[in-house]
ZADRENLUM-567435 format. One line per field, with one value per residue: x, y, z of N, C-alpha, C in turn. Coordinates in steps of 0.001 Angstrom, whole numbers, plus 500000, padded with zeros to 6 digits. Layout:
npx = [X, ...] .
npy = [Y, ...] .
npz = [Z, ...] .
capx = [X, ...] .
capy = [Y, ...] .
capz = [Z, ...] .
cpx = [X, ...] .
cpy = [Y, ...] .
cpz = [Z, ...] .
This chain:
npx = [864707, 863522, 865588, 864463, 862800, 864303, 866181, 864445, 863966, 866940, 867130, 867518, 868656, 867282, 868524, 871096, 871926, 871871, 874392, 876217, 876195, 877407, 879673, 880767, 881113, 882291, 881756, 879362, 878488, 876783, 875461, 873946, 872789, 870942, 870097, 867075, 865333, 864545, 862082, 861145, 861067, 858993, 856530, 856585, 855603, 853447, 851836, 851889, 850391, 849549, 852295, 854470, 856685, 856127, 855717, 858340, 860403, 863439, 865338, 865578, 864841, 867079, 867616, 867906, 869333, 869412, 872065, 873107, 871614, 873107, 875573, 874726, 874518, 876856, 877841, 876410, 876384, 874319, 872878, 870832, 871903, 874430, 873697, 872207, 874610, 876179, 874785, 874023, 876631, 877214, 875033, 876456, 878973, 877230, 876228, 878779, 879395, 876893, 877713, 880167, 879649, 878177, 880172, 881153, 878696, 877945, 880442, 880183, 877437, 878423, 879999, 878071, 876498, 878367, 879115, 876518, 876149, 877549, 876793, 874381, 875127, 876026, 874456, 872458, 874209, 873681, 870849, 870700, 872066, 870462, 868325, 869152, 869224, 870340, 871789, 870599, 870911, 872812, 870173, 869273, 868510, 865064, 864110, 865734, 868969, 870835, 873412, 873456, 875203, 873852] .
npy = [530837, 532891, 534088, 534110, 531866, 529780, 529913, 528925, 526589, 525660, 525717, 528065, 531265, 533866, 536448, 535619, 533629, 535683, 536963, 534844, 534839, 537243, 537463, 535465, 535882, 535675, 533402, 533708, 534097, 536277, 534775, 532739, 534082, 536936, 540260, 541575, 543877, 547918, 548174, 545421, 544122, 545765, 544861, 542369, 542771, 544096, 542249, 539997, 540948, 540998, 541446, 539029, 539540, 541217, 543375, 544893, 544882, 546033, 546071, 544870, 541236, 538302, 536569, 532959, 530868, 527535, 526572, 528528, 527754, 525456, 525847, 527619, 525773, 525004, 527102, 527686, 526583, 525309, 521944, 520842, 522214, 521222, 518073, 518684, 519513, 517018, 515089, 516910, 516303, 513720, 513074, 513951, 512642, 510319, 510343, 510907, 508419, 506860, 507680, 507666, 504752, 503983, 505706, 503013, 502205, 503720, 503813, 501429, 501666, 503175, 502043, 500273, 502141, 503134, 500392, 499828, 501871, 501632, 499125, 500140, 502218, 500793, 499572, 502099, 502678, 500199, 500261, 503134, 502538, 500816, 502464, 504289, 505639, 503472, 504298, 504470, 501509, 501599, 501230, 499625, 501032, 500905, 498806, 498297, 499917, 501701, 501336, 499020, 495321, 493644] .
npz = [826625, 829535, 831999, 834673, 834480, 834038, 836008, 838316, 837374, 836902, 840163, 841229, 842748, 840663, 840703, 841963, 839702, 837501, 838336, 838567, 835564, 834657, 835928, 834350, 831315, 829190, 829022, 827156, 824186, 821882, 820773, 822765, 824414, 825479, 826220, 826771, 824822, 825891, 824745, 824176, 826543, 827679, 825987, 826669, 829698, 829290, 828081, 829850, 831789, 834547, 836281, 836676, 838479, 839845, 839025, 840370, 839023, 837786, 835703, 832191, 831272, 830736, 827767, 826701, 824474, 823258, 823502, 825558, 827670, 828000, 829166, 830892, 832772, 833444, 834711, 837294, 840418, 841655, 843033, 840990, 838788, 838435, 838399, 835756, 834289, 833993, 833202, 829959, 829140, 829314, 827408, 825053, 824661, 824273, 821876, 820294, 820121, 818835, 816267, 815603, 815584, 813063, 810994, 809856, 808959, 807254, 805359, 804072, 803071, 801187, 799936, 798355, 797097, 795329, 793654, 792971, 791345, 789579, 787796, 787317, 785423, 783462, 782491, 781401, 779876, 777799, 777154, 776115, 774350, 772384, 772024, 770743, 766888, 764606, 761582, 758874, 756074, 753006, 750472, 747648, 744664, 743349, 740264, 737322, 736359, 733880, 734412, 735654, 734743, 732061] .
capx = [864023, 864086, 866031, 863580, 861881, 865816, 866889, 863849, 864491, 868195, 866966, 868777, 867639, 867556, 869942, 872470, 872453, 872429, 875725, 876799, 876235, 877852, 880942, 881534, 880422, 882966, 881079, 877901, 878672, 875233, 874113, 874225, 872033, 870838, 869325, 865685, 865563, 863121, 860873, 860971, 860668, 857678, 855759, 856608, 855066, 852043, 851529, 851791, 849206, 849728, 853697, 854892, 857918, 855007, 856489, 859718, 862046, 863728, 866573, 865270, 865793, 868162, 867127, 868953, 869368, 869496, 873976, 873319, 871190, 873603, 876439, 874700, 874102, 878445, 878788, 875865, 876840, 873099, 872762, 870219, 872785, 875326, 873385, 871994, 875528, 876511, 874044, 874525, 877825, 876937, 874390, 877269, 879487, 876626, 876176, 879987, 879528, 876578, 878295, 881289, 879350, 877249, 881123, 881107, 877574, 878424, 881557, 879550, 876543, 878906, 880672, 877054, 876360, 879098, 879081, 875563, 876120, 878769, 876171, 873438, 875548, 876277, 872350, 871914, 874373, 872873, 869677, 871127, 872527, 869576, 867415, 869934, 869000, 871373, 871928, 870051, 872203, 872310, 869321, 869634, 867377, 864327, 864372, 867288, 869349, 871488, 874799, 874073, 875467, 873012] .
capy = [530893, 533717, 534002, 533735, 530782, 529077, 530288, 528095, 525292, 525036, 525606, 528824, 532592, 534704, 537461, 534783, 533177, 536603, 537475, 533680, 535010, 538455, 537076, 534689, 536418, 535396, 532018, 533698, 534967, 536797, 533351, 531935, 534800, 538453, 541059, 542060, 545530, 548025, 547657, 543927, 544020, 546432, 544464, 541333, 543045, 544400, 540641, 538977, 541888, 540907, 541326, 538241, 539947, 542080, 545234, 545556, 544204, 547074, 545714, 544003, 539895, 537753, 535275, 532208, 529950, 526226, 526724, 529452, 527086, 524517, 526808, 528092, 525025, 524735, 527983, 527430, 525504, 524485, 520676, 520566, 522749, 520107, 517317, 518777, 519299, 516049, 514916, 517063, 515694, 512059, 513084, 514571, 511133, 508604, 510872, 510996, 506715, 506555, 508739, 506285, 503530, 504850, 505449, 502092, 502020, 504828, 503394, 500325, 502310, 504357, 501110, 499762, 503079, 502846, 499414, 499878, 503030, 501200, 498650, 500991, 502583, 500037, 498864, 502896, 502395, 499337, 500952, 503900, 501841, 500043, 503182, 505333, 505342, 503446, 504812, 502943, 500874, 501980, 500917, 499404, 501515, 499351, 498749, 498364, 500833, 501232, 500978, 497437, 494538, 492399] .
capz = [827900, 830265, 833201, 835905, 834131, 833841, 837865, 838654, 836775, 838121, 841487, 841846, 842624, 839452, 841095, 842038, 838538, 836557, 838818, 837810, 834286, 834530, 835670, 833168, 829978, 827819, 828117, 826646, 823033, 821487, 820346, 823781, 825681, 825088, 826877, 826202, 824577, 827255, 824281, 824195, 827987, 828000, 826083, 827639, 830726, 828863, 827469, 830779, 832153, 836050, 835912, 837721, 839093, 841159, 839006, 841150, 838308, 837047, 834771, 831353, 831648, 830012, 827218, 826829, 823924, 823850, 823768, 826594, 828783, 828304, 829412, 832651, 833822, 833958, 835678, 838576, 841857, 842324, 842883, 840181, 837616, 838386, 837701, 834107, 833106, 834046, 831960, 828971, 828710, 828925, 826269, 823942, 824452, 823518, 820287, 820000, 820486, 818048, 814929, 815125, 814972, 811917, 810326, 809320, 808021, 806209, 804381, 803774, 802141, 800002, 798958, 797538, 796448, 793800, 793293, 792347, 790014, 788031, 787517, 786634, 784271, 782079, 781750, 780833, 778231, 776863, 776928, 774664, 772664, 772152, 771529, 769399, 765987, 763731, 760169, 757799, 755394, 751373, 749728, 746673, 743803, 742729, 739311, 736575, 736032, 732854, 734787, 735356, 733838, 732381] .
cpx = [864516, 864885, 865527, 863226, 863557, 865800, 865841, 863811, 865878, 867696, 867863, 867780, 868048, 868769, 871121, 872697, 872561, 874064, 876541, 877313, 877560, 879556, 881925, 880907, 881094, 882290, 879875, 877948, 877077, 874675, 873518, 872994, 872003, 869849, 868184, 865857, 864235, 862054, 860202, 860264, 859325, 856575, 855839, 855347, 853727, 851200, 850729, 850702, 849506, 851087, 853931, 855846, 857373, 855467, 857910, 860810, 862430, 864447, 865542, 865999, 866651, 867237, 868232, 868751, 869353, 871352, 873954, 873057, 871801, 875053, 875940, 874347, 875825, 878552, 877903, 876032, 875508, 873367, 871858, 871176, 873610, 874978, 872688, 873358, 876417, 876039, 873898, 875602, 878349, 876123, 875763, 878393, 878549, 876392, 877373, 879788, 878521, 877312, 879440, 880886, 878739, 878860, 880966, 880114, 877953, 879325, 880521, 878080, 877131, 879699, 879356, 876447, 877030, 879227, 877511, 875294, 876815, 877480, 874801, 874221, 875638, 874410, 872077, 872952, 874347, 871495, 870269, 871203, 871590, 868144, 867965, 869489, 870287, 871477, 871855, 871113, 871957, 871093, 869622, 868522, 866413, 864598, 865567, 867897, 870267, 873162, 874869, 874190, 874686, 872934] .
cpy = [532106, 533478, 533554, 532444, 529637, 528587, 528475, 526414, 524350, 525335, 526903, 530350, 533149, 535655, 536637, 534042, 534283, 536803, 536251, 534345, 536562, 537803, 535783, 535079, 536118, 534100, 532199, 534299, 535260, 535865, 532467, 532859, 535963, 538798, 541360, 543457, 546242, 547818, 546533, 543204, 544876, 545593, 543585, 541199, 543432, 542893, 540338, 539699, 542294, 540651, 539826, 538575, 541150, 543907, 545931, 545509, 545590, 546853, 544356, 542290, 539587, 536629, 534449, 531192, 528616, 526212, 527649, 528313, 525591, 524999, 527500, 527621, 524687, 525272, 528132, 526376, 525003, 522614, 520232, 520833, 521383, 518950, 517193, 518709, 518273, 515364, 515301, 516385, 514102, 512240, 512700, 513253, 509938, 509373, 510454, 508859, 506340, 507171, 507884, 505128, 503552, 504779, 504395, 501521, 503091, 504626, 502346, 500825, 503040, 503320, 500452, 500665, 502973, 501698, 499399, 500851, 502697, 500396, 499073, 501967, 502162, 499432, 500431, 502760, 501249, 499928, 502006, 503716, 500935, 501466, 504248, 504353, 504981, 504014, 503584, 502417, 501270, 501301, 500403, 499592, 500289, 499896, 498520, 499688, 500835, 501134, 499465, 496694, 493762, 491542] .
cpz = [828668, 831499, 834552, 835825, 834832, 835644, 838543, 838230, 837297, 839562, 841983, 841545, 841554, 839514, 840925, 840429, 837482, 837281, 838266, 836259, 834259, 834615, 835269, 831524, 829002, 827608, 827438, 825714, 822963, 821006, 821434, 824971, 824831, 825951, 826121, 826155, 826118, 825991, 824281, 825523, 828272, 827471, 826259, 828886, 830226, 828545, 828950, 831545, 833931, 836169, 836979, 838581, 840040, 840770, 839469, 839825, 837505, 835458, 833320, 831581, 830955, 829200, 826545, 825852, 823926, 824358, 825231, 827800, 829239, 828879, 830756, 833547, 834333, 834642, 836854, 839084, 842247, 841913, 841480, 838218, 837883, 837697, 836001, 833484, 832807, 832761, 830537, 828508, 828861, 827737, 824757, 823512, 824000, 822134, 819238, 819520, 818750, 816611, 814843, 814702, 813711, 810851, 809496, 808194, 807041, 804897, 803955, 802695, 800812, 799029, 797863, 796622, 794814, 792879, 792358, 791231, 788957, 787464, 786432, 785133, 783025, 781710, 781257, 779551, 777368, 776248, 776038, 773572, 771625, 771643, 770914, 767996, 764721, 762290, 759581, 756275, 753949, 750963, 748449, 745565, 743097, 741358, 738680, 735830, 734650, 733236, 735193, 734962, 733937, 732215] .
């Protein structure tokens, strides 16, 4: 998302949340945010046709990942930022809540898992053994031969 779109979303002016951003940049590695090249930004502006920013905006925006936009809702003081990152981080604990509980299912699936592969194993080697070809037993030549006693 861009910047402008974001500002509005937290409830906060674009200036004041790029300066938010500027001086905390170590929280925004290049996966977290990036600047729009001027190419990227030109045709942005060619796209949108009627610039929304009325033409004044000099400086290419900022675009912000899902990790970025969860990261500049920590470092803005708007009432609205506050309450998203509240919220993110109740999100991140009922995840944390479900994935433990799941643990258990987990062990419990992996115990039937094996329990059931031992099982299956031995019916594939019945079945083998049941469709390998045994070696057929001597024959005994028809007729009489002169080696036997008669």
């Amino acid at each position: 998302m861009l910047d402008e779109h974001l500002a509005a979303l937290y409830e906060a002016e674009t200036k004041a949340m790029n300066r938010a951003v500027k001086r905390n940049l170590e929280r925004f590695p290049d996966d977290f945010m990036f600047q729009l090249s001027p190419e990227e930004f030109s045709d942005l502006k060619s796209q949108i046709v009627i610039s929304s920013w009325g033409g004044a905006r000099r400086a290419a925006p900022y675009a912000f990942t899902e990790q970025g936009i969860a990261m500049l809702s920590s470092v803005l003081h708007s009432e609205r930022a506050i309450q998203a990152n509240i919220e993110i981080m109740r999100a991140f604990v009922r995840q944390r809540q479900m994935l433990a509980s799941n643990t258990e299912l987990s062990r419990r699936l992996n115990a039937l898992e094996k329990k059931y592969d031992i099982r299956f194993k031995a019916v594939f080697e019945s079945i083998r053994e049941l469709t390998t070809p045994t070696e057929p037993k001597k024959k005994r030549p028809i007729g009489f031969g002169p080696w036997e006693k008669k």
